[in-house]
N, C-alpha and C positions, 0 to 999 in steps of 0.2 A: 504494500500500500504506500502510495506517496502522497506526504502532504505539501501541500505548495506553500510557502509564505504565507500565501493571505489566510489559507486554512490554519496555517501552525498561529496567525499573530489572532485571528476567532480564538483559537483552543486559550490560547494564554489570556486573552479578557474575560472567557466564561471563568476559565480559572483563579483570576484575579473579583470574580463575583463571588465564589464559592468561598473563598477565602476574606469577605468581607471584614468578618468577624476580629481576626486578626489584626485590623488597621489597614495601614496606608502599605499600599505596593513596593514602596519605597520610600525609608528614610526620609522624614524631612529635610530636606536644606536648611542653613540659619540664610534671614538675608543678608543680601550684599551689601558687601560693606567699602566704600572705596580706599578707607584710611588705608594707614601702613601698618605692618605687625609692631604692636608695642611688646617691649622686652622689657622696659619697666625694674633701672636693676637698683640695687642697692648699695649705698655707699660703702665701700673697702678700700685698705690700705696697700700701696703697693712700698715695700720698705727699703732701701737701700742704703749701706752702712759704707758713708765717704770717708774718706781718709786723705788727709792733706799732710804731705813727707814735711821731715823737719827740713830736707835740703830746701822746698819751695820756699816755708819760711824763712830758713835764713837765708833766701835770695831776696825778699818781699824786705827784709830788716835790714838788709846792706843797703838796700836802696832808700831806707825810709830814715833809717839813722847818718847824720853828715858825716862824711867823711873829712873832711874840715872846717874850718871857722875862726875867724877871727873878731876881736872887740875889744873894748878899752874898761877898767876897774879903776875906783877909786881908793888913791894912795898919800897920805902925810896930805891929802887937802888937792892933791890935783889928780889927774888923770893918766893912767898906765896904759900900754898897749899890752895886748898877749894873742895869742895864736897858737891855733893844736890843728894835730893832723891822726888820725886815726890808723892803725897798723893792721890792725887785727879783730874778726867777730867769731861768738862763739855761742850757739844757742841751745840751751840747753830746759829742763823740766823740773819744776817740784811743787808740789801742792797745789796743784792744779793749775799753775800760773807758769807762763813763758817766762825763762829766765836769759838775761843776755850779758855776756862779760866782752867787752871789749876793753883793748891797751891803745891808750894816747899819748902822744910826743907834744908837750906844749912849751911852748915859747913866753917867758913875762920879761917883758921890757920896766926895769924900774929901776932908782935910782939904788938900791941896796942889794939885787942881784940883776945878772943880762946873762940868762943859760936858758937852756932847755932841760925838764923834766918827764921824769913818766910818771900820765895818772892812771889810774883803774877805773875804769866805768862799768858800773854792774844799773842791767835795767830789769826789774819784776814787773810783770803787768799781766793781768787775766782776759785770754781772748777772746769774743764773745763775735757771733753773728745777730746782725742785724736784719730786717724784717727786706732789705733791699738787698739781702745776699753778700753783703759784707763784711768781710773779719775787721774788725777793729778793735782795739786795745783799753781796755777800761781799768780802772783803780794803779796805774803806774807807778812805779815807785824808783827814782834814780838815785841813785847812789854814785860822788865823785869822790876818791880820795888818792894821797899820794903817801909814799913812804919816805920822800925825800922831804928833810927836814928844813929847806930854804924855801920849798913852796909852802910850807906850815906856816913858816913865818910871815909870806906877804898874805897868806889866806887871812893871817889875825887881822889883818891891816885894810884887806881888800875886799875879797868876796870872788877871786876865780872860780871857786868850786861853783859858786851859785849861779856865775855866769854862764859858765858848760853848761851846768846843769838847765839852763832855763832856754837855753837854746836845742839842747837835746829834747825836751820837753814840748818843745813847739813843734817840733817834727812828728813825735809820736804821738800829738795828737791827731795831725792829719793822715796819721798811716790808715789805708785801707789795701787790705789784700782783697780783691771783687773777684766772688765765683760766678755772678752773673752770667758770663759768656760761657764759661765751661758748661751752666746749668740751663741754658737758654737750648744749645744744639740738644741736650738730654729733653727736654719737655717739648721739642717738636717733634722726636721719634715718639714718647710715648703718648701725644694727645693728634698725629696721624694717625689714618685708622689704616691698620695690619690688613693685607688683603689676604684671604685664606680658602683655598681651592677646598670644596666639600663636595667629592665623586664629580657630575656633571654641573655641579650648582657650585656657586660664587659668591661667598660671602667675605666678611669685613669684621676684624675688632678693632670698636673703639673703646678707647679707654679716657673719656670726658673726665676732666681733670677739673676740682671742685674746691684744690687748697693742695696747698702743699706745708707741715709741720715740722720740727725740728727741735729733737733729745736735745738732752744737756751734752755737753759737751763732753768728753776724755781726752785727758793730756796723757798721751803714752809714744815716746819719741814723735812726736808728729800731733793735731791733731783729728782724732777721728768724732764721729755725729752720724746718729741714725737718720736720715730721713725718709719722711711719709708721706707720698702722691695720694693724695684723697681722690679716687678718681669713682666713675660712676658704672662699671664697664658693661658692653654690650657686645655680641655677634650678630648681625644682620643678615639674613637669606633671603632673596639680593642684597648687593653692600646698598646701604642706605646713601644718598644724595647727600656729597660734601659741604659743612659750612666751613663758617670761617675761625680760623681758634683762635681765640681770646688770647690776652698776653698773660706772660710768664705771672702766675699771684704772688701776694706779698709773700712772704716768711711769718709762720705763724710759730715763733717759740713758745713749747708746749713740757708738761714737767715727764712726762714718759712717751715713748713712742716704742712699742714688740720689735723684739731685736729679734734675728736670727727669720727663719723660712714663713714667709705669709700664705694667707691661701685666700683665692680672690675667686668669688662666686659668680660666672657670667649668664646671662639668660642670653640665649638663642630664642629670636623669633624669627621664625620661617612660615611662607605662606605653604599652604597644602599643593600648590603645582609645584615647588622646588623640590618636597618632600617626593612628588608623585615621579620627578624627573629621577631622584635618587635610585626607586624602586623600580624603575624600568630597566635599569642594571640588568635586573633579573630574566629578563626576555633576552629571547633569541632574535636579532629583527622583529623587534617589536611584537613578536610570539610565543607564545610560554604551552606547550603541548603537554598535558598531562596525564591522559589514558594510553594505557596498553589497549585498555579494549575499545577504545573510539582513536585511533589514533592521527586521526586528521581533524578530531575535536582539540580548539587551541583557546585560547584566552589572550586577550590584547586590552587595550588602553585602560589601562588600570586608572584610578582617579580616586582620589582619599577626600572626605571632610567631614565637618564635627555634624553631631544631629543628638541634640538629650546628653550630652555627658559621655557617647559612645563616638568611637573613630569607625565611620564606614569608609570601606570599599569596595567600588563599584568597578565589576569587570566584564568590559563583552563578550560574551562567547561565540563563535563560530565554528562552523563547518558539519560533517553529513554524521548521521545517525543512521548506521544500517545494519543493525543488528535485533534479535531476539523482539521481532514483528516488527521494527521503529522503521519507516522509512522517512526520514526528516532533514533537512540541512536547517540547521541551527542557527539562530541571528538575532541573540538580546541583550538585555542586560542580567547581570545579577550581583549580588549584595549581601556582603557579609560586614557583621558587625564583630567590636571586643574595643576592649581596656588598655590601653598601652602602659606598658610595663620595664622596669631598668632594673636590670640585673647584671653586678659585675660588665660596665659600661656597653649592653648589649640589650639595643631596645627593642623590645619584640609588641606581640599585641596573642597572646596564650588561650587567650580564651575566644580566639576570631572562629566564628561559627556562621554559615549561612543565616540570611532572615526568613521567618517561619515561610513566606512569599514564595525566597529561591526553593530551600527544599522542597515545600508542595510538587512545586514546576517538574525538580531531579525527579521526585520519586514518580511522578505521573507519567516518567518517559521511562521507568523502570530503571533509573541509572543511579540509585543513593551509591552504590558505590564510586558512582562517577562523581556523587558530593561529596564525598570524605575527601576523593584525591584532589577536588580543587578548593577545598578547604587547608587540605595539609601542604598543598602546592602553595597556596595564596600566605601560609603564614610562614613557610621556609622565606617566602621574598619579602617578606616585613620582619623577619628576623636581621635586624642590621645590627653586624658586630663592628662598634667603630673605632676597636682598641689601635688597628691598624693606621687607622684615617687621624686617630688622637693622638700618635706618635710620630705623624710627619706635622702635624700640627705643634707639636710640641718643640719639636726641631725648629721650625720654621720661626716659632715666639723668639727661641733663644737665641735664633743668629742675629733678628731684626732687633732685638734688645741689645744684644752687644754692638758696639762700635767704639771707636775713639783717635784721637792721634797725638802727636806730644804733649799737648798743654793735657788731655786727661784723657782716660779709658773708661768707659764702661762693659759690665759683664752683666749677662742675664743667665739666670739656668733655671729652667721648666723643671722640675724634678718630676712632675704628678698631673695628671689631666683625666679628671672621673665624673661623670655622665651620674647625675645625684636622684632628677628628677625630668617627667616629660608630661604635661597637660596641655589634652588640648583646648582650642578656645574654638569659638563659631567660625573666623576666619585665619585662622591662622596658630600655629602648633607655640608650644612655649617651653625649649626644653632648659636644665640648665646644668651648666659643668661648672664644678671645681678645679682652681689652679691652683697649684703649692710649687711655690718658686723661690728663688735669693737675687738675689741683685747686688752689686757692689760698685762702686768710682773710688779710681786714684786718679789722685793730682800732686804732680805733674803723672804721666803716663810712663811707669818704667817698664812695661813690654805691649808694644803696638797688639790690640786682638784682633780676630778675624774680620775681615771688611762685611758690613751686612747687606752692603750694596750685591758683592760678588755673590756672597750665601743667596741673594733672591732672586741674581742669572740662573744659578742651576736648579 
């Protein structure tokens, strides 16, 4: 017996009457929505523990402290000349506070000596950054003295010591070491959004930066500071439509900031066609054949979306039916529904079973076994294991996070990338992964790291 089209799409509307009771033929749709998927994330820390070498410092101190000077002191009622010339710096740490010993050669012109002496210059001061990213020196303390017993004597008379001293003092108040620049190229890597190939789909992390904070300080040879990127982060499937990124935020000195590996929660929003592009994988030329016993019975254009809190999918079926009395060639849809589920970063949907609808349909043509194989067919291809896809991803974070060149380096390292939770929404899926990563900067840079331009040629 052959049924023709029009006879087989009769049989399937009486069928579709008999089955009234059950509901609607198919899932409802939510409507359309033309918005974009919101991913809606929440604010995390991204932390990275810089480190500024004593050598930078005392490059930043040689410049900042004079290496000569000259001026006149008051002697027996009139006015001396003198002059120093600086030989030597020496920067060193204690109690939290930069310590700096330099040797001076000075020169006093007076009527009771005409020599040159050595004095000691020791400078204390505690360094602190500023809200504009600069190190500057607060609570100083200079210290000038000599062990030569003829500059002892015009010091009683004069005031040398407090002349260096007051001229060393005016310098260090204008010292600024500025990481500004160094931190400027760092927050245009992390507030561009990462372009991130996902199977045939295209997505983007942006990491929207919302403040950036800043630990207490450590004086240990050099010194080191935790800092915290408040950022807001996202994955986009499609990348989301670039703006424009705000400038570099103040410095917000704060009394703690978690040292050591953070872990940064992103929500992925993908619409259900990126998702459906992902899942096409699974086809042969766009055909997914799944009976031994209908074997020119195939399934094509798979198409996912929400309806009630369930993820349906809807799959065409085609081709002949010529067995056990059927003479039929096949041409509809059918609909299976389930829960999506994340197990050890592997989203499946377990419990995806025809609607009461499809089955009817199966078993009326005698083929329930032909429903179990494209129920167990349909869910092998929504079983997406993406540990694979989360470790070139994971690569890719790291290299794009590292970059640097002399003036400083930065390192990034992805340690962990795990798939937590997947809901979906009426238009569009909301999964979200955990990152647990480090990050580090030195300044100055004592080993160039890998270019991240090159890492995102290959």
């Amino acid at each position: 017996m052959h049924i023709t089209r029009v006879a087989l799409l009769g049989f399937l509307a009486g069928l579709a009457c008999a089955c009234t009771r059950f509901g609607a033929v198919y899932p409802p749709r939510p409507s359309a929505s033309p918005a974009a998927p919101v991913a809606d994330p929440a604010p995390a820390r991204v932390v990275a523990h810089v480190s500024v070498s004593s050598g930078a410092l005392r490059a930043a101190l040689d410049d900042a402290i004079p290496k000569s000077a000259e001026g006149d002191f008051a002697l027996f009622g009139g006015q001396r000349h003198y002059a120093w010339q600086r030989t030597s710096l020496d920067v060193g740490f204690a109690q939290g506070r930069i310590v700096v010993d330099a040797h001076i050669d000075a020169r006093v012109d007076a009527s009771v000596i005409h020599a040159q002496f050595p004095i000691d210059l020791r400078i204390s001061a505690e360094p602190v950054i500023n809200t504009q990213y600069a190190v500057r020196l607060q609570s100083t303390d200079v210290t000038v003295a000599s062990s030569d017993r003829r500059l002892q004597v015009a010091e009683s008379f004069g005031g040398v010591y407090e002349a260096i001293r007051d001229q060393v003092n005016a310098r260090l108040k204008d010292f600024v070491y500025d990481l500004r620049p160094v931190l400027e190229e760092a927050y245009a890597r992390i507030a561009a959004p990462i372009e991130l190939p996902i199977g045939d789909a295209k997505g983007c992390v942006n990491l929207r930066v919302l403040g950036i904070e800043a630990g207490p300080t450590v004086i240990a040879d050099g010194l080191e500071k935790d800092l915290a990127v408040v950022v807001a982060p996202e994955i986009t499937l499609p990348c989301a439509e670039s703006t424009v990124r705000p400038p570099l935020p103040s410095l917000a000195n704060v009394a703690v900031v978690p040292s050591g590996p953070f872990t940064v929660t992103i929500p992925i929003a993908a619409r259900y066609d990126e998702l459906t592009r992902a899942m096409s994988a699974a086809f042969t030329d766009g055909k997914l054949f799944f009976s031994e016993d209908y074997p020119k019975l195939f399934l094509e254009k798979p198409e996912l979306y929400e309806s009630q809190g369930l993820l349906v999918l809807k799959l065409h079926i085609r081709g002949p039916v010529h067995k056990m009395g059927i003479d039929a060639d096949l041409d509809g849809d059918l609909f299976l529904t389930g829960h999506l589920r994340v197990v050890d970063n592997e989203v499946t949907i377990p419990d995806l079973e025809p609607t009461i609808e499809t089955t009817n349909f199966l078993l009326s043509l005698k083929a329930m076994t032909g429903a179990d194989q494209i129920r167990d067919q349909a869910r092998a291809a929504l079983r997406l294991d993406i540990g694979e896809r989360l470790r070139d991803i994971k690569s890719k974070l790291s290299s794009d996070l590292t970059f640097g060149g002399k003036a400083a380096c930065f390192k990034g390292n992805v340690d962990k990338i795990e798939v937590t939770g997947a809901y979906p929404h009426g238009s569009y899926l909301r999964v979200y992964v955990a990152v647990t990563a480090r990050a580090s900067a030195t300044i100055p840079c004592s080993e160039v790291p890998v270019d991240a331009s090159s890492a995102r040629k290959e």
